[in-house]
C-alpha positions as CSV (number, residue, x, y, z in Angstrom):
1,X,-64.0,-48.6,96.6
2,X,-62.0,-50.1,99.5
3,X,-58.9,-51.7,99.8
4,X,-58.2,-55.0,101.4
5,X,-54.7,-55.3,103.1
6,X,-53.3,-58.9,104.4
7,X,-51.3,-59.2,107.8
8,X,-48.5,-58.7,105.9
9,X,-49.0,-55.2,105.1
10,X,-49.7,-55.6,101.3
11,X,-52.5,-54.1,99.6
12,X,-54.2,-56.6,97.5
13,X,-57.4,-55.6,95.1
14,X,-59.3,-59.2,93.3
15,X,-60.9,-57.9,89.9
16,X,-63.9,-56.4,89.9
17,X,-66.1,-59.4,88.3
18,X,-65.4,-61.8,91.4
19,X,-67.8,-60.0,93.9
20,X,-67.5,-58.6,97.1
21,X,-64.6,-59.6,99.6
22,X,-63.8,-59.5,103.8
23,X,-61.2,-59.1,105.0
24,X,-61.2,-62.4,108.3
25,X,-57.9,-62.0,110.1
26,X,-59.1,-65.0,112.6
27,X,-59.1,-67.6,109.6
28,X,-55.6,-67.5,109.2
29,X,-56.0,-66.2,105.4
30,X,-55.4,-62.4,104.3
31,X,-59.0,-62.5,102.6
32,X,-61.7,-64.9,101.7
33,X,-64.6,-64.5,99.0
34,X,-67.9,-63.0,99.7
35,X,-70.9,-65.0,99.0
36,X,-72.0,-65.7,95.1
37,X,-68.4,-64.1,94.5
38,X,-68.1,-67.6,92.0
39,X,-65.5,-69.9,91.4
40,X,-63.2,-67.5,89.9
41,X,-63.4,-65.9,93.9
42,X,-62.7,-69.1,95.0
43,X,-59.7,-70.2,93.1
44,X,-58.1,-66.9,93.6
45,X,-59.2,-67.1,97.3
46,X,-57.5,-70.7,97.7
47,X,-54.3,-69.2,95.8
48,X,-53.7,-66.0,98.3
49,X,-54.5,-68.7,101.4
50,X,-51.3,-70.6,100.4
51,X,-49.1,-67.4,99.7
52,X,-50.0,-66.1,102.9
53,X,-49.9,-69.5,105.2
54,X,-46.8,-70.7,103.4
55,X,-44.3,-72.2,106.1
56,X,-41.5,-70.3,105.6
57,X,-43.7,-67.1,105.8
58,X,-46.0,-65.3,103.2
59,X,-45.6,-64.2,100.0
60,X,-47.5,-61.2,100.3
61,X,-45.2,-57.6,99.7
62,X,-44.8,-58.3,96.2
63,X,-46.9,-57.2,92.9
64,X,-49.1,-60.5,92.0
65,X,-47.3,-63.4,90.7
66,X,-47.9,-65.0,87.0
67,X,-50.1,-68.0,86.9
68,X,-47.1,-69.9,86.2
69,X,-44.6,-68.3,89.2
70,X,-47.6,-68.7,91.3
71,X,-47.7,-72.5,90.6
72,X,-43.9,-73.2,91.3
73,X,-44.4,-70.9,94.6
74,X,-46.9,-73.3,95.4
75,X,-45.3,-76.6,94.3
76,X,-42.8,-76.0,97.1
77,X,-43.8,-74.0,99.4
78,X,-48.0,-74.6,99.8
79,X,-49.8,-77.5,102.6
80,X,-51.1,-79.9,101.0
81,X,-54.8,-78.8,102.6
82,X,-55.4,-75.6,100.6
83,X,-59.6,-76.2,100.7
84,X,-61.2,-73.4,102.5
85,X,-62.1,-73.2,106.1
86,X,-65.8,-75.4,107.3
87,X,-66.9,-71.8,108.2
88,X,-69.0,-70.7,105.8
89,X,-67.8,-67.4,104.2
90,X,-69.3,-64.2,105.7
91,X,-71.4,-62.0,103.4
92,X,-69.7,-58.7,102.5
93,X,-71.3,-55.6,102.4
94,X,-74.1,-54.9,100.3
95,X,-72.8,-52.7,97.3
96,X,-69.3,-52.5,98.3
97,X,-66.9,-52.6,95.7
98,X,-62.6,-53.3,96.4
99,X,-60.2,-50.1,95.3
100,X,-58.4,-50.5,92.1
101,X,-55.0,-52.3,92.9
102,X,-52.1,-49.2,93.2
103,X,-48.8,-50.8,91.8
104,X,-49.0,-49.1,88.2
105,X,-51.3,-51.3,86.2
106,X,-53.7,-49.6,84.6
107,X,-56.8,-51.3,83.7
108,X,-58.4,-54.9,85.2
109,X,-55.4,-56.3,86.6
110,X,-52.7,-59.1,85.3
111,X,-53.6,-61.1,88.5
112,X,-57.2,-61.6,87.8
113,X,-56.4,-61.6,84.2
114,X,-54.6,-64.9,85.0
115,X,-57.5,-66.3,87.1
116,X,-59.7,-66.1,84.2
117,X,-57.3,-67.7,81.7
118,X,-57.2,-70.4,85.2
119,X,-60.8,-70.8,85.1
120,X,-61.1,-71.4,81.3
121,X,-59.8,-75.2,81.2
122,X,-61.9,-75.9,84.1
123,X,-65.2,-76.2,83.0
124,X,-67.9,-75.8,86.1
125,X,-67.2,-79.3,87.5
126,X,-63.8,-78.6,88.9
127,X,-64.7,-76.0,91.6
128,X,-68.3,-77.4,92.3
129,X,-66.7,-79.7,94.7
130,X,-65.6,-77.0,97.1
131,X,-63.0,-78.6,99.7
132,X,-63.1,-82.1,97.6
133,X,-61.0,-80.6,95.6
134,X,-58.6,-78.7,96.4
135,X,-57.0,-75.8,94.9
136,X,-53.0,-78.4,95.6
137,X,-55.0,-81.0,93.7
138,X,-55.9,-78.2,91.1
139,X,-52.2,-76.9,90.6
140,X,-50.7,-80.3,90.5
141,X,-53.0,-81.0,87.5
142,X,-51.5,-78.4,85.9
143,X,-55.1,-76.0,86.1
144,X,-53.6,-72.7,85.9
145,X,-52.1,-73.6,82.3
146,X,-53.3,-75.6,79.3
147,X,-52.4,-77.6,76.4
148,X,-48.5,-77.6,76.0
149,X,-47.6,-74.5,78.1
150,X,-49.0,-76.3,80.9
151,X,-46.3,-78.7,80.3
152,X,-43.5,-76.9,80.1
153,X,-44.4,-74.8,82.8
154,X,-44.5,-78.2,85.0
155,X,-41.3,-79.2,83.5
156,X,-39.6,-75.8,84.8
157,X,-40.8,-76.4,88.3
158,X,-39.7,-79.8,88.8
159,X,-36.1,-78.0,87.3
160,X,-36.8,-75.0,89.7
161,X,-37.5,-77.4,93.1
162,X,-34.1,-79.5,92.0
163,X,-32.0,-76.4,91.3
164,X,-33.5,-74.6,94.6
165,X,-35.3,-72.1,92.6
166,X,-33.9,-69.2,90.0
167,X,-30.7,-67.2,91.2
168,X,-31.1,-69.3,94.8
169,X,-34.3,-66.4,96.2
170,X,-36.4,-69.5,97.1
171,X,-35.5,-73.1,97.3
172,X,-39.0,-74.6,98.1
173,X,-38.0,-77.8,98.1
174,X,-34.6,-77.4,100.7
175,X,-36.8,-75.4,102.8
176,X,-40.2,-76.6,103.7
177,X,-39.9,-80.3,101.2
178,X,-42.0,-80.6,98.3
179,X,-45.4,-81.3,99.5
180,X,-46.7,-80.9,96.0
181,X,-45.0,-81.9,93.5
182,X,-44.8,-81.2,90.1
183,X,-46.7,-84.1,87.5
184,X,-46.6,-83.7,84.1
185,X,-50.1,-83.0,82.1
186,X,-50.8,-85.9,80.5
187,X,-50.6,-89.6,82.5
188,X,-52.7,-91.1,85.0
189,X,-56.3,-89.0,84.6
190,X,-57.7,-88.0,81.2
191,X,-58.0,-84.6,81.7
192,X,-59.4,-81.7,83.5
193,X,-61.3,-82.3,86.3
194,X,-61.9,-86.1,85.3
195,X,-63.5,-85.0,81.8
196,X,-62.4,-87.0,79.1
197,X,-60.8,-85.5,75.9
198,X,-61.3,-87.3,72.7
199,X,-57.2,-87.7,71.4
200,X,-55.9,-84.6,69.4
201,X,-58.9,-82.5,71.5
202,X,-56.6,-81.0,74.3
203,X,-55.7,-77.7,75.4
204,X,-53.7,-75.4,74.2
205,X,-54.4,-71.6,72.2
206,X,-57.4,-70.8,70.4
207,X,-57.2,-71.8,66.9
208,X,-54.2,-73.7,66.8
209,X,-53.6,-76.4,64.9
210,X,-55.1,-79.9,67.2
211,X,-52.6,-83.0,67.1
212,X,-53.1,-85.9,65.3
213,X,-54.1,-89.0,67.4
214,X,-52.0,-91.7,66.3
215,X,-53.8,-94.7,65.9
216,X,-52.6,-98.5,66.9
217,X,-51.0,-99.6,63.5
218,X,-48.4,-98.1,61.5
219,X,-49.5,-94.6,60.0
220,X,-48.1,-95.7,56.6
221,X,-50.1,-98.9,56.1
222,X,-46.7,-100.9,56.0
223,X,-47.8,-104.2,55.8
224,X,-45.8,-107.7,55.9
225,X,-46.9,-109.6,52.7
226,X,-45.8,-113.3,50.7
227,X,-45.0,-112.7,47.4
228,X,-47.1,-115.5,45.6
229,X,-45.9,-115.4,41.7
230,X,-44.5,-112.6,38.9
231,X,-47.1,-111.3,36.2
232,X,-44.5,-109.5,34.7
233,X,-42.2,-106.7,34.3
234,X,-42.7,-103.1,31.9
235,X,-40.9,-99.9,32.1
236,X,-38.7,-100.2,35.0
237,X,-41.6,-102.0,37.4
238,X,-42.0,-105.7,38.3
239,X,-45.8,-106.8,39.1
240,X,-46.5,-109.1,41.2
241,X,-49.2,-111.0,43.4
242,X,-49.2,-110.6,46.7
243,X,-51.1,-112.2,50.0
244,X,-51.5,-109.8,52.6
245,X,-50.2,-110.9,55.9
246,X,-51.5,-108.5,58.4
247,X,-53.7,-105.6,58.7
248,X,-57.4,-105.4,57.6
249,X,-56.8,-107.3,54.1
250,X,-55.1,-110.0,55.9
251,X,-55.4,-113.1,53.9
252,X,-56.2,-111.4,50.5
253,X,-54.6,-111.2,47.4
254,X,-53.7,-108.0,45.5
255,X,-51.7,-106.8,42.9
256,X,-48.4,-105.4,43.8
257,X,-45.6,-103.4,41.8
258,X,-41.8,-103.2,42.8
259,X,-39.9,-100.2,41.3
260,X,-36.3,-100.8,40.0
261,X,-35.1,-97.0,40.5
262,X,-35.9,-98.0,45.0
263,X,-34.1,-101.3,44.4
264,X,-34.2,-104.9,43.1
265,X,-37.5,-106.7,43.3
266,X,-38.5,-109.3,45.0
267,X,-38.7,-113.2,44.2
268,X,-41.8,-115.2,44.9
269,X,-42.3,-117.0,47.9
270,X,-40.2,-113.9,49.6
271,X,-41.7,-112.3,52.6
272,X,-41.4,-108.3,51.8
273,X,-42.9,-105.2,53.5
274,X,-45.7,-103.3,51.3
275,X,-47.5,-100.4,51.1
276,X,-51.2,-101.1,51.2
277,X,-52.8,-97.9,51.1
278,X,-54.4,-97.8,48.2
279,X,-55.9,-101.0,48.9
280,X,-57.4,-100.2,52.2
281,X,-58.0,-97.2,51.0
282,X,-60.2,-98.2,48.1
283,X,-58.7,-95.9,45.6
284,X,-59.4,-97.1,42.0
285,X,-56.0,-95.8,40.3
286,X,-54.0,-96.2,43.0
287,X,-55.5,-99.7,44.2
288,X,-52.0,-101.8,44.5
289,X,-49.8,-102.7,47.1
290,X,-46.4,-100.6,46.6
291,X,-43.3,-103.1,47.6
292,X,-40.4,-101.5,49.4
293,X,-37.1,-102.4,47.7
294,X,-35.2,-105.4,50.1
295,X,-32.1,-104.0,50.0
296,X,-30.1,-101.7,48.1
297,X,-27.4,-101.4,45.5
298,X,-24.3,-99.1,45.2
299,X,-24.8,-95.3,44.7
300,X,-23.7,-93.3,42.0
301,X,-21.0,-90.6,42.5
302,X,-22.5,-87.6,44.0
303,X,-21.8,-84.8,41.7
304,X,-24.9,-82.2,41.8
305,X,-26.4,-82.9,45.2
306,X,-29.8,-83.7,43.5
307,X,-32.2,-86.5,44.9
308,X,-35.4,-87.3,44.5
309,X,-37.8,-88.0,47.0
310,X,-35.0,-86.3,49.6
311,X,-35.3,-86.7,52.7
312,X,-37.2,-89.9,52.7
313,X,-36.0,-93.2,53.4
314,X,-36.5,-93.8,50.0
315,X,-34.4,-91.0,48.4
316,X,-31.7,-91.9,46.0
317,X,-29.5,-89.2,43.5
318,X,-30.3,-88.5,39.8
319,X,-28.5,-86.8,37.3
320,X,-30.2,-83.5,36.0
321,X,-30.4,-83.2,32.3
322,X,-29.0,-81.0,29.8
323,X,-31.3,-77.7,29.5
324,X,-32.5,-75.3,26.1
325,X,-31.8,-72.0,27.1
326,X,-35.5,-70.8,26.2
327,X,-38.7,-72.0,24.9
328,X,-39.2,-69.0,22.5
329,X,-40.6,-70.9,19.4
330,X,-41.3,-74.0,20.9
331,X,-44.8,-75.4,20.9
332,X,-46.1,-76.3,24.7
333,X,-49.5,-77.8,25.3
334,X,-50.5,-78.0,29.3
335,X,-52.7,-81.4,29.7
336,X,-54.9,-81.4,32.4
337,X,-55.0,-85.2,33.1
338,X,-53.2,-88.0,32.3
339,X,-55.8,-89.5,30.4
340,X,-55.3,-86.8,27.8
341,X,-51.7,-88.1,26.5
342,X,-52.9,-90.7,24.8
343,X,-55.1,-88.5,22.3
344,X,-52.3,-85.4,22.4
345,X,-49.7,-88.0,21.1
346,X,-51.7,-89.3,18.3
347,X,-52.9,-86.1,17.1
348,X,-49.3,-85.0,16.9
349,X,-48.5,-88.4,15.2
350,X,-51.1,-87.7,12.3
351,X,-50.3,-83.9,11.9
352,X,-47.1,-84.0,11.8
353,X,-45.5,-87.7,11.2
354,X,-42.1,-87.7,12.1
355,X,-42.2,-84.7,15.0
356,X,-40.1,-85.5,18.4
357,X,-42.7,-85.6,20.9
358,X,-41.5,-84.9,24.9
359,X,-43.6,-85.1,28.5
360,X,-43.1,-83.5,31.1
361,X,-44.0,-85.8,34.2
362,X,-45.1,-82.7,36.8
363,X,-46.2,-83.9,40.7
364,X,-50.5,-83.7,41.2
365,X,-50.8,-87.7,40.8
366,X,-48.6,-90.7,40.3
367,X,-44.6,-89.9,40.8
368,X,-43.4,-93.0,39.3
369,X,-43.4,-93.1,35.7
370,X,-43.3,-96.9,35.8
371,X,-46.7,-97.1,37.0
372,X,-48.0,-95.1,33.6
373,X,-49.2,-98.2,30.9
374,X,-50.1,-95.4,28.4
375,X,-46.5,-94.4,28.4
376,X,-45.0,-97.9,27.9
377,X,-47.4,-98.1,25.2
378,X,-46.7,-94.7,23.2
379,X,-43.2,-95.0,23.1
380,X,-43.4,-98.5,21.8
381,X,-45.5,-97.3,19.1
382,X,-42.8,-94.6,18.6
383,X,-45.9,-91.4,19.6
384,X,-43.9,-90.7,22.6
385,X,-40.1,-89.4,22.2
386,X,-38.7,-88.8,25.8
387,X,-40.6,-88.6,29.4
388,X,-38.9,-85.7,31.5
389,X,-39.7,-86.5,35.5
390,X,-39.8,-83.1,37.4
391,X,-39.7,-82.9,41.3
392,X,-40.1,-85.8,42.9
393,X,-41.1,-87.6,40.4
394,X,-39.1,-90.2,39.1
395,X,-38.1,-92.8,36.5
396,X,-38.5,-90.8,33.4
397,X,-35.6,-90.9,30.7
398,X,-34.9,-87.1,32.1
399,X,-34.5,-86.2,35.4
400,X,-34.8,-82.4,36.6
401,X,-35.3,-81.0,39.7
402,X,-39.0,-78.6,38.8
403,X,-41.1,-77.9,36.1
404,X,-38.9,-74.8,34.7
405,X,-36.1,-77.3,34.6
406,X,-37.9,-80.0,32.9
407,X,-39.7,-77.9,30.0
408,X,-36.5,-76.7,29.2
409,X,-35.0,-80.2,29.1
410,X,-37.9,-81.5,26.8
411,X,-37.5,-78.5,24.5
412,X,-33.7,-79.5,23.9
413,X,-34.8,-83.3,22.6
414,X,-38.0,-82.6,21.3
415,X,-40.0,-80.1,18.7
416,X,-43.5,-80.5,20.6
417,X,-43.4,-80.2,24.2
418,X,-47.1,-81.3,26.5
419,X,-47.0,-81.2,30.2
420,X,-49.5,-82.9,32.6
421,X,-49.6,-85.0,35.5
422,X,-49.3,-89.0,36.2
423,X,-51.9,-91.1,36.7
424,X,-54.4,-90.8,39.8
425,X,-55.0,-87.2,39.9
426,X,-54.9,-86.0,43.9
427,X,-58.2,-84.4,44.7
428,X,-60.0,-83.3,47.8
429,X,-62.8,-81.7,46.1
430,X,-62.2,-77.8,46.9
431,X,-61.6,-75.4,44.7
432,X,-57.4,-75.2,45.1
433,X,-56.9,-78.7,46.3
434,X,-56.2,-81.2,43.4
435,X,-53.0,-82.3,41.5
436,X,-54.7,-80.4,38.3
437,X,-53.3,-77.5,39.6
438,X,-49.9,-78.6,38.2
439,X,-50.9,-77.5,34.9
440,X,-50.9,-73.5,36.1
441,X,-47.5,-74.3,37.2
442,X,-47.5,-75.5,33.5
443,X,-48.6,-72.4,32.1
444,X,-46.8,-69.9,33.9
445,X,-43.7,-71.4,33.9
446,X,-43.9,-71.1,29.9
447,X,-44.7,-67.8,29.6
448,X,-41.8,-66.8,31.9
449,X,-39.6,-68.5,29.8
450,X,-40.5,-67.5,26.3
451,X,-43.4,-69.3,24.9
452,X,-47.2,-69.3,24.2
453,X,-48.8,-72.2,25.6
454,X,-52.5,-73.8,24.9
455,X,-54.2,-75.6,27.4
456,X,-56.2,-78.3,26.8
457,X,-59.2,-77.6,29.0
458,X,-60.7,-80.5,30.8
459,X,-64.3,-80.7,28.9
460,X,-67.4,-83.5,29.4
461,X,-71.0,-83.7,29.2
462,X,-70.9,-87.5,31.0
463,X,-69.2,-86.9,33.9
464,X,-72.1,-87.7,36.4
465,X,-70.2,-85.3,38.9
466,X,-71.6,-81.7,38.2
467,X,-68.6,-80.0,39.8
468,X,-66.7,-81.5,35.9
469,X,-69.9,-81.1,33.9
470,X,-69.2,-78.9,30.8
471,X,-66.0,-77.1,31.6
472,X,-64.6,-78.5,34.7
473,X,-64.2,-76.6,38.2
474,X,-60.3,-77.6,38.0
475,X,-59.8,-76.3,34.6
476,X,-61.6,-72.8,35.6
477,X,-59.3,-72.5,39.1
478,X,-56.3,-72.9,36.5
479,X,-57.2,-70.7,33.9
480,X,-57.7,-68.0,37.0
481,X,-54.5,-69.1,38.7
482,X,-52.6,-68.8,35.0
483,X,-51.4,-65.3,35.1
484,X,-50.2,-64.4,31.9
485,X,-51.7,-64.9,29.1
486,X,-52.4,-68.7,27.3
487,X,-54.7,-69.9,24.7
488,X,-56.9,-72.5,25.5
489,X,-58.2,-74.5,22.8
490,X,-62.3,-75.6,22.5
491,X,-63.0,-78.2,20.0
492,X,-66.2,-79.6,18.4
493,X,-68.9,-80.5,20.9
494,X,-67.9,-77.3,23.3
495,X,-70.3,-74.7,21.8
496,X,-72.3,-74.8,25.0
497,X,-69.7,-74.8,27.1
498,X,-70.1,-71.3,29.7
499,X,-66.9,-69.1,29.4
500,X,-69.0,-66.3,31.8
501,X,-66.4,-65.2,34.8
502,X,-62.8,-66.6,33.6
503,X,-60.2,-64.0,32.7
504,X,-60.4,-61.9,29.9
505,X,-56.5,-61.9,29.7
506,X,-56.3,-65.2,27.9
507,X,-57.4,-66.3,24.6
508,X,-60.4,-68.6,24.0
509,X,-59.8,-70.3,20.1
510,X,-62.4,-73.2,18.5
511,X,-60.5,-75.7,17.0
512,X,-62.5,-77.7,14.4
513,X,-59.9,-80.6,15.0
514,X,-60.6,-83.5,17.4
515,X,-59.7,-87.5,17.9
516,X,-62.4,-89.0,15.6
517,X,-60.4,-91.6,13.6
518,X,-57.1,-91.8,16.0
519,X,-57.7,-94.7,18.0
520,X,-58.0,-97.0,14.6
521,X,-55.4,-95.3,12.7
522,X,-52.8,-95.7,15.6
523,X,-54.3,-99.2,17.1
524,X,-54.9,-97.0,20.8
525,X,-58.0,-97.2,23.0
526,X,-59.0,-94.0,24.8
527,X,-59.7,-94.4,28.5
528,X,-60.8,-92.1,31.0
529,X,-63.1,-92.8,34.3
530,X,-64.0,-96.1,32.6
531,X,-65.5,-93.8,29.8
532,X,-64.0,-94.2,25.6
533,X,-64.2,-91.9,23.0
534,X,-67.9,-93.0,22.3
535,X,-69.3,-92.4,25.5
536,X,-67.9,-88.7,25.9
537,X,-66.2,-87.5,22.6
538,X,-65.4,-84.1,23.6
539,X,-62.6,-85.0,26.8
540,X,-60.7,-86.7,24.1
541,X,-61.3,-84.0,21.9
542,X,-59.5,-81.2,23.5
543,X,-56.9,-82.6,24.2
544,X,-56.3,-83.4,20.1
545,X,-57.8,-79.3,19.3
546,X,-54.5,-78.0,21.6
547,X,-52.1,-79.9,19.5
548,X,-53.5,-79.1,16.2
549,X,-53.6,-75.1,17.6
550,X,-50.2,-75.2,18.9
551,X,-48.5,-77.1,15.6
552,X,-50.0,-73.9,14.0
553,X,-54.0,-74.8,13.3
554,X,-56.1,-72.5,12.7
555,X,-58.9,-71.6,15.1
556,X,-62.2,-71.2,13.8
């Protein structure tokens, strides 16, 4: 293998891959690529030109630069012409192969190593054009780096050219002036080569996370909106109808709530900014315009640096209750939806009249608990004792900071203690990725702290969705996620229901108990996914078989 030396007396080896190379001391360059040596030849063929015809002498005598010292060499100290010469290359040897380069690499070397990472972004368009485009135009577009690097790389030579270079060893700039200069990545073009990138589809590392495009309108669908009359206030939240302004419902009307905890609510005729995401979004739950408070009202005295919603514009203090100092003896049942509350509280109702009966609000759908009818109508029918808000939830008669927190707040006002989520369960239809996953939070935050809980398992034979048929896919990633041991409760109706492949560590107990007769005896109607108690018996039904079972029913 034979080595190739410039004028300047520096041995210089290209890797192996980019073909045979001659050495041409008449062209004014140190080497130039062989024929069918590639583009990768070319670019590093373009790059050694300008090191070696720089105007203040070459660059040559010196291990190989970094792509990125290469580049601020070049910003300052290259021609602007760096396309090769009209003659057309000479053809190298047949078979001959460059020496290995000698400066204590082992290995293909970190020079060529950055000519390949070079040639990556490029595609085959950007070197196709020979002398069109040349290899200033190349490293003013930032080609010998990608995605942010490539910026910051930029940035540092525009900060090298203006400072004359690191330690003052080469001030391109004061020298031979900036013939090219360095541009930031993104601006005038679309990308490399003049290929255009779809947003959030640019450069950067393999399997790193791609930015976000931001779209036109606000991210948040903030919306200006005319407050057209009050339909009422319950539990803390002020309902209203609203006529959208802007946006895609512009000129609709839609139901809109206004939280007192965020701030005073609005009057009609008023001109307020609401969140219309739900709308827009279609979401059946969640299908109301959200009004942001107008202004705001003095805060309390800061005493246990607690907020909800923190760091938000919206965050405001609360006061963390008073907490039991175990749960050892207190019944717990974990409720997989909020739908289920309704039938838990009743069946507690006509077991045990008389029984203090405490929620705790967990995050994995609605926060606000003013947006929750079925709570506004328990506790007027006096099922429903005390609503505990944990996390960022808010608006409950207890405040406390997480789950732990909040089941021992409900066991110090209350001798039956269920747990579950708000309205509008989150989902996203994987295995891990919906709000019902609160209720393993549920479970294992009761066993740590002294108690047996029951779960009430989420059970139907007319969800259409096959995914919930039977036993549903959220309630088996819970019972897997629970890690110690819980009893979940299987009324009437779930005989057929497959228990193959969930953990043997917990206990599977039949409850003969269920919510036939509740709804009349406490004047309630159970709702779920449009469906009552008629149409599908047995959702309602567990959640009434984990009371009875935790109040000390027997299982069958």
């Amino acid at each position: 293998m034979q080595t190739t030396r410039s004028s300047s007396g520096a041995s210089f080896t290209p890797s192996s891959r980019a073909g045979p190379c001659v050495h041409t001391p008449s062209s004014g360059a140190s080497w130039r690529p062989a024929s069918g040596s590639g583009r990768r030849g070319l670019l590093r063929w373009r790059i050694r030109r300008a090191r070696d015809n720089a105007p203040d002498g070459p660059l040559c005598g010196s291990p190989p630069l970094g792509a990125g010292r290469i580049r601020r060499d070049l910003h300052g100290r290259c021609g602007a012409d760096l396309s090769p010469p009209a003659v057309a290359p000479s053809r190298g040897r047949a078979g001959s192969r460059p020496a290995r380069r000698s400066w204590g690499e082992k290995g293909r070397s970190r020079y060529s190593g950055d000519l390949r990472r070079a040639a990556r972004p490029l595609g085959g368009r950007a070197l196709r054009g020979g002398g069109a485009r040349s290899g200033a135009h190349l490293l003013r577009r930032g080609a010998l780096r990608s995605g942010s690097g490539g910026a910051r790389h930029a940035q540092r030579s525009a900060r090298d050219t203006a400072e004359g270079g690191a330690g003052g060893a080469r001030a391109p700039a004061a020298r031979a002036g900036a013939a090219c200069p360095a541009r930031p990545l993104v601006g005038d073009r679309p990308g490399w080569g003049g290929r255009a990138r779809r947003p959030g589809h640019g450069g950067g590392r393999k399997g790193a996370p791609r930015a976000r495009a931001r779209a036109g309108g606000p991210v948040t669908g903030l919306r200006r909106a005319r407050v057209l009359r009050a339909e009422g206030e319950h539990s803390g939240a002020a309902a209203f109808t609203l006529e959208i302004l802007e946006g895609s419902l512009a000129g609709r009307q839609v139901p809109g709530l206004s939280y007192r905890e965020l701030g005073p609510p609005p009057e009609p005729g008023e001109t307020v900014l609401a969140n219309t995401a739900g709308p827009e979004m279609g979401l059946g739950t969640g299908g109301v315009a959200l009004i942001l408070p107008r202004d705001g009202s003095e805060l309390p005295e800061n005493r246990d640096h607690f907020t909800k919603l923190p760091y938000t514009p919206l965050q405001f203090p609360a006061r963390p209750a008073r907490m039991s100092g175990t749960l050892r003896g207190v019944p717990v049942v974990v409720l997989p939806l909020h739908s289920h509350l309704s039938p838990a509280c009743a069946a507690a109702g006509g077991l045990a009249p008389g029984k203090r009966v405490a929620f705790v609000w967990q995050e994995g759908g609605a926060l606000p608990v003013a947006f929750s009818e079925t709570v506004r109508v328990l506790k007027a029918k006096n099922l429903l004792h005390a609503v505990v808000s944990c996390g960022n939830c808010f608006g409950g008669d207890l405040e406390s900071p997480n789950v732990y927190a909040g089941l021992l707040a409900a066991a110090g006002v209350a001798d039956l203690v269920l747990a579950g989520i708000g309205p509008g369960v989150v989902g996203t239809g994987a295995a891990y990725g919906h709000g019902g996953m609160s209720a393993a939070v549920a479970l294992n935050a009761a066993t740590a702290l002294g108690a047996t809980p029951v779960l009430a398992p989420r059970l139907s034979h007319a969800d259409p969705r096959e995914r919930h048929r039977g036993m549903s896919h959220h309630t088996r990633t819970v019972i897997r996620a629970a890690l110690g041991g819980c009893r979940v409760a299987l009324p009437q109706g779930a005989d057929g229901v497959d228990l193959s492949g969930l953990p043997e560590r917990h206990r599977y107990e039949r409850v003969g108990f269920g919510a036939g007769g509740l709804e009349e005896k406490f004047g309630l109607t159970f709702k779920s996914m449009g469906r009552g108690y008629g149409e599908d018996p047995v959702f309602f039904d567990a959640a009434a078989a984990a009371v009875a079972l935790a109040l000390g029913g027997e299982s069958r």
